[in-house]
N, C-alpha and C positions, 0 to 999 in steps of 0.2 A: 504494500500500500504506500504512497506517494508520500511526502513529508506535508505535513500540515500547516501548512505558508499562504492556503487559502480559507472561506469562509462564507459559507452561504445560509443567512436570513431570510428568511418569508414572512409574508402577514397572510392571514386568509385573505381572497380572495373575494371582494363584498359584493353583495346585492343589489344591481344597480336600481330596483323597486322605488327609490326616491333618492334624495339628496344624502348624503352621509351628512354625523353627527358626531358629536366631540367624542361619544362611545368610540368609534370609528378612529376617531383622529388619537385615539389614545394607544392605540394598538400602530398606530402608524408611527406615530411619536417617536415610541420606548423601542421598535426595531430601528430607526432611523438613529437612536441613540446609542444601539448598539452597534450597528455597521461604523457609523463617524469615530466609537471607541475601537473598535477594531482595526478601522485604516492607518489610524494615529498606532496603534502599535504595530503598523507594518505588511498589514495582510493585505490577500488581493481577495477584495469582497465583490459577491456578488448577492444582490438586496433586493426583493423580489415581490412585487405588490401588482394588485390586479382587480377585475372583475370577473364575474360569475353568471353571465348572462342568459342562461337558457333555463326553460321550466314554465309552468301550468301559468304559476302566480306573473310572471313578466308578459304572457302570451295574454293574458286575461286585461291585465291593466292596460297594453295596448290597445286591446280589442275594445275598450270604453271606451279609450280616449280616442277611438276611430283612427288610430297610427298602426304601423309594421311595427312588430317587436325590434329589431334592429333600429329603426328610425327611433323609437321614443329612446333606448338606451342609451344610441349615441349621446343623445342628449345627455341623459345624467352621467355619461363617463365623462363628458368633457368638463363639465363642473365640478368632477370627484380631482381629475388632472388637473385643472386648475388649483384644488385647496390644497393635494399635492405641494404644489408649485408657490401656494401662499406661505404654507407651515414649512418651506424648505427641505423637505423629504428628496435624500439623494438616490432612489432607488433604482438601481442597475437598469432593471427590464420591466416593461407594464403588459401583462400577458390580458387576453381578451378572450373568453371560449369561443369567441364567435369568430376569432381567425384560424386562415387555414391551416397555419402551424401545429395547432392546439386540434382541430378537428380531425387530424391525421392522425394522430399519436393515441386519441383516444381511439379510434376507429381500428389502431392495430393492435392496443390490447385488447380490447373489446373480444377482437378474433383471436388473439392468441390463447388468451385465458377457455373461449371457447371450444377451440381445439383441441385443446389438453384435458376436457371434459369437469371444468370446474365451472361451465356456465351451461343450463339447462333450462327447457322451455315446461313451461306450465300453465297454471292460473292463481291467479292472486284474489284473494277477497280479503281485506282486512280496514285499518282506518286508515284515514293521512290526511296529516294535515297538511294544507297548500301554503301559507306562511313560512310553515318551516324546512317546506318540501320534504317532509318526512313520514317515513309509514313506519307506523306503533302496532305490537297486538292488543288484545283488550285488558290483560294483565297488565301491560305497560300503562294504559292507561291514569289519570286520575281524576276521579270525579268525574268521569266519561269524559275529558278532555283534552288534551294535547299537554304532554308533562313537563314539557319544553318551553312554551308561551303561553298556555291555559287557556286555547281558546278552542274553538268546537270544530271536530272532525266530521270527516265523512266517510261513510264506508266505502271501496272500491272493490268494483268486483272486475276481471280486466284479464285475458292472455299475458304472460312476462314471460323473460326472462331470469333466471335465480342462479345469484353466484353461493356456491358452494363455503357459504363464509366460515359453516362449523366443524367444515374437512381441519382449520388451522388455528382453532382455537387454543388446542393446548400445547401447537408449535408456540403461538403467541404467548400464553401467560408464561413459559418457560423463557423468553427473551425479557419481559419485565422483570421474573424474577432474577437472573442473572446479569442483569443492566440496570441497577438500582434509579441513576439519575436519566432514565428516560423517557419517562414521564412526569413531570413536576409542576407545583410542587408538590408535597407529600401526600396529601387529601385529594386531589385529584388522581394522582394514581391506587389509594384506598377501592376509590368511586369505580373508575376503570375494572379495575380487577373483579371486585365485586360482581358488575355489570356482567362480564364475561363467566362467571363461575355460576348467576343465574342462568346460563344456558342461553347459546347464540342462535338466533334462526338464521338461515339461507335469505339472503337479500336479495331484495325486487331491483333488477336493475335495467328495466325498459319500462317505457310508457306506453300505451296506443290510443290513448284517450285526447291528446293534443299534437300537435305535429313541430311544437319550437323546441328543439333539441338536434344534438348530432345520429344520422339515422345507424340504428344498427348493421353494421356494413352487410350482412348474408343477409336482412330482412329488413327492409324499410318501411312496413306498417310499423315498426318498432322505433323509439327513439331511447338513447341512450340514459337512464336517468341520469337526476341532475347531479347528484351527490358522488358517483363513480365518474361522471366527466367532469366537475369540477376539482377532486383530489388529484389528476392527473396533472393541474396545471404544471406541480410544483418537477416533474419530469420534464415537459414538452418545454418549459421556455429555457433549461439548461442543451438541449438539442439532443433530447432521448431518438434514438433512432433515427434521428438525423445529419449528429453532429457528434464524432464519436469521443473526438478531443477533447472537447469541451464538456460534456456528460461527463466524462469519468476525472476530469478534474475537479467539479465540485460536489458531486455527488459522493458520499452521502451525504446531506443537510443537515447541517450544525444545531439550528431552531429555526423551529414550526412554532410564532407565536400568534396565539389568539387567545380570545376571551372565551370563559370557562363553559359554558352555551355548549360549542360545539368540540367539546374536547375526544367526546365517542365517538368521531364520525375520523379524527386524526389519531386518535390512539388504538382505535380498534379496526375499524374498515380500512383505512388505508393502508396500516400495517400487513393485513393480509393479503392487499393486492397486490404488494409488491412483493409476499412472500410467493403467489399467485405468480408472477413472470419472474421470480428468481432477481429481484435487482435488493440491495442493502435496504436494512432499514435504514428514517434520518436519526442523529445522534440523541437526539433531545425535543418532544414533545412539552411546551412552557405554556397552561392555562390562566392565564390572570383572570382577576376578580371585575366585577363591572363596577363603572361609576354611577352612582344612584343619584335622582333627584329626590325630592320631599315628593313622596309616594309611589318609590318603588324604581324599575329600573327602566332607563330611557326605551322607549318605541316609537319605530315611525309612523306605527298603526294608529299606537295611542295620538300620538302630535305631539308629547311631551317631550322635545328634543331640544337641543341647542346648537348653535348654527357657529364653530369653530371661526368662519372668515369674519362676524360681527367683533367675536373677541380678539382677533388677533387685529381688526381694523383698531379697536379702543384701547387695547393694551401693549399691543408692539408682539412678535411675533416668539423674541426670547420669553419675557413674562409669561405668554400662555403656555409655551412647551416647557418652561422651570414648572409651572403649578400643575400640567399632566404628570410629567415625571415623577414629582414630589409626593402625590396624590395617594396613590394605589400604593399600600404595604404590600411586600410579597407575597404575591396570587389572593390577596383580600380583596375584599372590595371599600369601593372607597366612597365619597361624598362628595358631589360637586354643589357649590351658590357660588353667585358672582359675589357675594357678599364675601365667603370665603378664597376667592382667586383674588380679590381686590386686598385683604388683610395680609395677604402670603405675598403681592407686590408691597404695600407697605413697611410691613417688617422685615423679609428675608429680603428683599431687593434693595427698597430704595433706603430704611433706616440703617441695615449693616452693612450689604456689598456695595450699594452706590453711596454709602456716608466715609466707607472705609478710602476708600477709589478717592472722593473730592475731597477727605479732608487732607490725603497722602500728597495729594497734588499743589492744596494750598500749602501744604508746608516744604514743601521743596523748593517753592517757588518764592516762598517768603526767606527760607533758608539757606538754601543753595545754588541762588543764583539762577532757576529755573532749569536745572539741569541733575539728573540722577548721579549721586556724588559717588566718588571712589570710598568705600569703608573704609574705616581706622581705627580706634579703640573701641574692642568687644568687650562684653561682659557677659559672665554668666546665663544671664534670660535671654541672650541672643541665641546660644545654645540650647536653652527650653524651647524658642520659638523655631530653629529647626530642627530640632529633633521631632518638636509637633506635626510640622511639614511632610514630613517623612513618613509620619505613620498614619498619616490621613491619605497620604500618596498609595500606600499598599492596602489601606482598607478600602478607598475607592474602588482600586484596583479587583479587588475580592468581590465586591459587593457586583459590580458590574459582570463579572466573570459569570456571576449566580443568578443573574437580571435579577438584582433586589436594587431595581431601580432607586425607589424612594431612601432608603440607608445609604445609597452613594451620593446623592444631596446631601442628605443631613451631614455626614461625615467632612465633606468638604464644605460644607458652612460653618462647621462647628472652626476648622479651622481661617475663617473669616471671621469668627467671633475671636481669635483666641489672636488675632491680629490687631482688632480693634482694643483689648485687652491691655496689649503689649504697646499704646498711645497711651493709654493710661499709667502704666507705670512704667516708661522711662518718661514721660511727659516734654516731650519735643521742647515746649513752650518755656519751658525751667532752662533747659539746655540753650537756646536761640539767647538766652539773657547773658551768657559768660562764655565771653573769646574761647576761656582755657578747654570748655568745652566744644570745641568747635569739631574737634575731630570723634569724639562719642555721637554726637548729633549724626554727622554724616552717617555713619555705621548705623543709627538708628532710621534713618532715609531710606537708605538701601536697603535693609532687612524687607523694610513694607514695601517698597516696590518690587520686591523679591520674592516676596507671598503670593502679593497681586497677581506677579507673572502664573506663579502654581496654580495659586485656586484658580485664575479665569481660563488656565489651560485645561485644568481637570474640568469645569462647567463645559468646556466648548462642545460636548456631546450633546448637551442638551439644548445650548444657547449659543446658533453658531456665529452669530451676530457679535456676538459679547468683542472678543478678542481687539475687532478693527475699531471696538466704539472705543474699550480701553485704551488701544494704541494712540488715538489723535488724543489721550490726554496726558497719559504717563507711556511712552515709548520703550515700553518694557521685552517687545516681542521683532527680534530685526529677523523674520521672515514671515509674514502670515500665512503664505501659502503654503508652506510646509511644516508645521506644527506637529510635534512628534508625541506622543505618551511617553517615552524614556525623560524625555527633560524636566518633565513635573517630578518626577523623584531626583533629579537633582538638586546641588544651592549653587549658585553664585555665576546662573546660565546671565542674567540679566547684566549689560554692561554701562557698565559709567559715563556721563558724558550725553548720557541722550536725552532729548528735550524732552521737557516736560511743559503745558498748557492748559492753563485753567477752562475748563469746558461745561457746557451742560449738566444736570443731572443725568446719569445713566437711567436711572427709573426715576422721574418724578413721582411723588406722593398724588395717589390719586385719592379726590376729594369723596368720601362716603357720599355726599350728599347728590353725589350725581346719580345714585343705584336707587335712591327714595329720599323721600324728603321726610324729614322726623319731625314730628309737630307738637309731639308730647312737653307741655312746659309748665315745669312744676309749678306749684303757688309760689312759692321761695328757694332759693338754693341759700341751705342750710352750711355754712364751715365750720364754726364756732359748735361743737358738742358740750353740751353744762353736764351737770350731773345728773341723768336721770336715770340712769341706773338702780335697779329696785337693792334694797340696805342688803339681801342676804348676798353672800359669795356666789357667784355661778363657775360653773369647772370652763378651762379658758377651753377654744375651738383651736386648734393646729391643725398647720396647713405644711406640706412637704417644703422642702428645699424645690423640686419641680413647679408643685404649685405659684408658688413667690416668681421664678425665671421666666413666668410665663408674663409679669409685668416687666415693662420698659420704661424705664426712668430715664431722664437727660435730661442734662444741665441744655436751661434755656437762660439766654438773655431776651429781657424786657426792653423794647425797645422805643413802641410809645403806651400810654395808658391814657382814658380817659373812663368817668362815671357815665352809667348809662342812663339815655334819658328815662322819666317816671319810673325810676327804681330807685331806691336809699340804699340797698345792700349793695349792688352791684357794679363792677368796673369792667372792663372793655379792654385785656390786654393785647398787643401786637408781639408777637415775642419770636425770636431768631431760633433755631434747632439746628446747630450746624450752619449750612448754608439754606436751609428752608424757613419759610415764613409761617407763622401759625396765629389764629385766632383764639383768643380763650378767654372764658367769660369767669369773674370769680365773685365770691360774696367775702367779702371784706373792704368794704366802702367806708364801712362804718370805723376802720381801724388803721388804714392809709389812704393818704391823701394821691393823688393819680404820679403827682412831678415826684414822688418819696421813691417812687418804685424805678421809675424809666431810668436802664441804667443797669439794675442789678440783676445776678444772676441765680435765678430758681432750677427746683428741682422739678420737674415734668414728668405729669405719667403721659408718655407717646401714647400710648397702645388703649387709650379708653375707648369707647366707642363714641363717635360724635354725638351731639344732640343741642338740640334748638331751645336756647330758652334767650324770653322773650321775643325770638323773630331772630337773634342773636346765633348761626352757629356756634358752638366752642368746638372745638379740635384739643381736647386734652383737659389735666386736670392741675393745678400747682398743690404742692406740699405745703401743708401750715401746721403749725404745733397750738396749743389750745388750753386755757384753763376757765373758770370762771369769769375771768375780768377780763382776759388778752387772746388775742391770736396774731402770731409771728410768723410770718410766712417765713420758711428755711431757703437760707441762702445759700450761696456756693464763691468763692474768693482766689482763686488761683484757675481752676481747672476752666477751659474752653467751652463756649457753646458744643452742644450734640454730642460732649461725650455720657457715656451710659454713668448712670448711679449703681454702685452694687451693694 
């Protein structure tokens, strides 16, 4: 067998039935995240996404809307190719069952399998549902309905075709057992196995009842169903049968990923087909969990979908595919709101990675002459901060290797946090005030624009964008177009001397109030707590160390203030976060006066949720201490707007 220097991905193959959906665009995503990881360490990839075009339900839909089944699909493929093309998805080849590459390849297993006496003619009477294009028996069944979408069958009664599927069944569960990670993750291959030890029936694999399908080559009242001509894609566009070079270079398939739906259909049927013509199984069978709205899980039947090109129009095209990535735990399922994509740009984009990025930039430029300095004197926590580098470099690595997609974000954010960390204590700002330390500073420059290079090399799978926006601000990266994975686990790739420019935010803070308008306004906002606590003890509430991490404090400066009108409690502050501007409404009017404040620097919870009082957004919350008689709003005397409180 050939050395493994290559690498072949797939996505299922979707249903051009209507427009795709973030569901959809999620599975495109996490493979497209995987190929971009792979070519970065050197492989020759090939990435492999498509349509599924033939069956009852595309024939039917046509036939309303008065079109050719091929005419309306075109249609939806060219707007699947287009969001392709929006979300940056670099996929090798886009296979179509309705080209003649694809209708040949099935046509000649179709006969071979035939031949060799594992495909036989009968009668079929059983359910099936048309959504799923799938036939259940009535055991399968639940609640008389389709156990797959729950929605209502029909019996078919009908001449077929039947592939011999339970000749290799327990060729089959003998490869699962013996190839532990090849079906994953764990619970899915549970499900699988199970499945197959309730006992496999012979599979219906012709139609006669429609005619939009590839016809059975010996018999054309027959059409080929759709579930045996669409598993074939992932042969026919590496050149099965036609291309011999090419086939047996990337063949066998590294991952088969899709969402956990149709994991039977690739772990159990198509294993057999190609145990059926003798070709390998692929290496790794990967079922992710679905993303859920509030009421269950996205359908196009239902209409409860979301339209991927709205989000990536509003939010930029890295933001949407950092929050798919992030999303889905290892083959779980996950939760989408805009509410929750907009919080996960706020905090994980634009408060750490885009605060870390501008405030690296303003200090270099303030420091060192706008240019990445040559390091000088180390210390200690230079060496904690790469050695952190390092091991978030190889858990990345791990985590991607296993597609536990969302744990290789966290890990390399954790090391964007542990960056920002590291402004805090050596405090640039302390340093910039004393010549002697001129040369400690520099070393402290370079270390952060040294991280930046790592972490945004290690994001680049997900965020291809990232790298050239960072480049025109800190010029961390002297080749874009060849961006390697080996370099992220280095230190000291990054070279001195290169220009640095104060730029844009990478992620602006987007304004909650754009996703809904919050109206709720209290009678009063309450600062000052008295005593009302009832005389007995009560036992105190504790909250984890997690709990606590999940608030965001930063040091704001106050920049104007004013009392709002027909209120006595309340003030109107403007206040700086780093390099962003915030509104924030507080009640202590009665305790300073507007010009007492402008000027000083408080403590901020970022991460509150907005809210409207009196007509007033606030965007956040300031810290105050409190007794009977006084309330002191806490200040902050040395350290910089936007950095974190801990």
């Amino acid at each position: 067998m050939q050395e493994k220097n290559r690498f072949y991905i797939t996505t299922p193959i979707y249903y051009p039935s209507d427009n795709l959906h973030i569901g959809h665009a999620y599975t495109t995503v996490a493979a497209d995240c995987l190929a971009r990881f792979k070519r970065m360490q050197g492989y020759d990839v090939f990435y492999l996404t498509g349509t599924d075009e033939h069956g009852q339900k595309i024939e039917k839909i046509a036939n309303e809307k008065g079109m050719q089944p091929l005419e309306y699909v075109d249609g939806i493929v060219k707007n699947i190719r287009e969001l392709w093309d929006t979300l940056l998805i670099t996929n090798t080849d886009f296979i179509r069952t309705t080209e003649e590459r694809h209708e040949q390849v099935v046509q000649k297993i179709f006969q071979k399998v035939y031949d060799q006496g594992d495909i036989y003619l009968s009668e079929y009477e059983g359910w099936y549902c048309t959504p799923c294009e799938t036939f259940f028996t009535e055991r399968q069944l639940v609640d008389g309905k389709c156990p797959d979408c729950g929605r209502d069958v029909e019996i078919v009664k009908e001449e077929s075709y039947f592939f011999k599927m339970s000749k290799y069944a327990e060729r089959l569960l003998q490869h699962i057992a013996t190839h532990p990670n090849f079906i994953q993750p764990e619970s899915r291959k549970n499900e699988v196995v199970n499945f197959i030890k309730s006992g496999l029936e012979d599979l219906c694999v012709s139609r006669t009842t429609f005619k939009w399908g590839i016809p059975v080559p010996f018999n054309d009242k027959h059409v080929v169903y759709v579930w045996f001509d669409a598993l074939i894609n992932y042969l026919s566009a590496i050149g099965y049968a036609s291309d011999e070079e090419k086939f047996d270079k990337y063949w066998p398939a590294d991952v088969h990923l899709m969402a956990k739906d149709i994991i039977r259909f690739h772990a159990i049927i198509w294993p057999i087909m190609l145990m059926a013509i003798g070709v390998p199984l692929p290496d790794k069978v990967f079922a992710h969990g679905w993303i859920l709205l509030e009421g269950g899980k996205m359908s196009k039947s239902k209409g409860n979908v979301v339209d991927p090109n709205v989000l990536v129009t509003k939010y930029g095209v890295d933001a949407v595919r950092y929050y798919l990535v992030k999303e889905l735990s290892f083959g779980q399922d996950g939760l989408y709101s805009e509410e929750m994509l907009v919080n996960r740009i706020n905090s994980d984009l634009a408060n750490d990675l885009g605060n870390l990025v501008s405030r690296t930039a303003a200090m270099i430029i303030k420091y060192c002459g706008d240019q990445i300095p040559q390091p000088g004197v180390a210390e200690p926590i230079d060496e904690d901060l790469r050695n952190t580098a390092l091991e978030i470099y190889q858990e990345a690595t791990k985590k991607l290797e296993k597609l536990d997609f969302s744990n290789y974000i966290i890990a390399v954010m954790r090391l964007v946090s542990r960056a920002n960390k590291y402004i805090d204590e050596t405090e640039p700002w302390r340093l910039g005030k004393d010549e002697e330390k001129k040369d400690r500073l520099a070393s402290v420059m370079y270390n952060l624009a040294e991280v930046i290079r790592i972490a945004v090399t290690l994001l680049t799978p997900t965020m291809p964008t990232l790298p050239a926006r960072v480049n025109e601000q800190i010029n961390v990266f002297a080749d874009l177009d060849h961006l390697t994975w080996k370099e992220a686990g280095q230190w000291g790739v990054c070279q001195p001397g290169r220009k640095v420019i104060k730029g844009q935010a990478l992620f602006p803070r987007v304004d909650i109030k754009s996703l809904e308008e919050i109206v709720m306004e209290p009678k009063e906002t309450e600062v000052k707590k008295t005593n009302e606590t009832k005389a007995e003890e009560t036992k105190p509430e504790y909250i984890t160390i997690d709990e606590f991490a999940k608030m965001d404090l930063r040091v704001a400066e106050i920049i104007e203030c004013e009392k709002m009108e027909k209120a006595d409690k309340l003030l109107i502050l403007k206040v700086k976060v780093g390099e962003e501007e915030r509104t924030v409404v507080s009640g202590i009017a009665k305790y300073y006066k507007p010009e007492e404040l402008v000027g000083k620097k408080v403590v901020l919870v970022a991460n509150l949720k907005p809210t409207k009082l009196r007509g007033t957004l606030s965007e956040g919350m300031i810290l105050a201490a409190s007794d009977e008689n006084n309330v002191e709003v806490l200040t902050v005397e040395q350290v910089s707007s936007g950095n974190r409180v801990k």
